[in-house]
C-alpha positions as CSV (number, residue, x, y, z in Angstrom):
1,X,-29.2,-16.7,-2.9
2,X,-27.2,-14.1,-4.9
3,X,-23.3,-14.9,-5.1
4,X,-21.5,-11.6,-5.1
5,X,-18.1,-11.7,-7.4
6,X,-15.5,-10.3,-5.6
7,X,-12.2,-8.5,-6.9
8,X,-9.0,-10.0,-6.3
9,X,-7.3,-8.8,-3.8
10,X,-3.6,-9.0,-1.8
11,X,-4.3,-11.1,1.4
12,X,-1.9,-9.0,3.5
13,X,-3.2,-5.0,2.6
14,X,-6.6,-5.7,0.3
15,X,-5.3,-4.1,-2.5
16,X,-5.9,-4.3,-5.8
17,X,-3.6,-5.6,-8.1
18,X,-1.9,-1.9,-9.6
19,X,-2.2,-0.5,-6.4
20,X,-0.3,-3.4,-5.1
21,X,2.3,-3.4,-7.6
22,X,2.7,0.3,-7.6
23,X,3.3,-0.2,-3.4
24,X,5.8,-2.8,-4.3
25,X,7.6,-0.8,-6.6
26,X,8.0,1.7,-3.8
27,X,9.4,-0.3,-1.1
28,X,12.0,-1.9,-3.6
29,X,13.3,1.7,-4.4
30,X,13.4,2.7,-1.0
31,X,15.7,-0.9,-0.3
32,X,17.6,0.1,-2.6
33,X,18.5,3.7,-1.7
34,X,18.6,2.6,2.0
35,X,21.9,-0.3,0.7
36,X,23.3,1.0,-2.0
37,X,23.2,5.3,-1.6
38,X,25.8,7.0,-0.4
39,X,23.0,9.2,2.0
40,X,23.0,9.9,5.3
41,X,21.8,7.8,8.0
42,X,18.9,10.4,9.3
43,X,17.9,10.7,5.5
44,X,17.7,6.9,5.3
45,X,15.7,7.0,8.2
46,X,13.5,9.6,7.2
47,X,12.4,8.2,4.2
48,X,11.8,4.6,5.5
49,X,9.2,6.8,7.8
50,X,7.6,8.3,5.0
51,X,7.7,5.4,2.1
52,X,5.9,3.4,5.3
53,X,3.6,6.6,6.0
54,X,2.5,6.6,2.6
55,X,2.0,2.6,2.7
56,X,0.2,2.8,5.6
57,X,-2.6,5.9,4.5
58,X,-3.0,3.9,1.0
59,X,-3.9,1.1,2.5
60,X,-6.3,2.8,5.2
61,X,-7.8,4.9,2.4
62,X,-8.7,1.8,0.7
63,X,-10.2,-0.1,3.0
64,X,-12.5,3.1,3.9
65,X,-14.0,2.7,0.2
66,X,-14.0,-0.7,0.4
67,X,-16.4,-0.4,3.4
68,X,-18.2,2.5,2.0
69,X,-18.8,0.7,-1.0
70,X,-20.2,-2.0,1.0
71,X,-22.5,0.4,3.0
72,X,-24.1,1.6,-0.2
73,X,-24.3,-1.7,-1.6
74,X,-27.0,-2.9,1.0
């Protein structure tokens, strides 16, 4: 039997570790403009959305190449 290595990867999205940090980075500046900006409400709101938007398609688009990688392994 052949033991495949495997990359480390968050348990919660399957990211990789710069991808994960860089997604982290993101929500922390988004809590931050959300408490401590002077902003609107609706512009608070509006970029929760997209910050979340943006979490949500990297983590989508990742798991995609993760399964199309595993397609062409086999």
């Amino acid at each position: 039997m052949r033991r495949r290595r495997e990359k480390k990867t968050s348990v919660r999205l399957g990211l990789d570790t710069i991808t994960e940090a860089l997604v982290l980075a993101l929500m922390i500046v988004v809590f931050v403009m959300i408490f401590y900006s002077g902003i609107e409400l609706e512009y608070k709101i509006a970029a929760s959305v997209l910050v979340f938007g943006i979490i949500f398609l990297v983590a989508t688009a990742n798991q995609a190449v993760k399964q199309k990688e595993d397609v062409h392994r086999y």
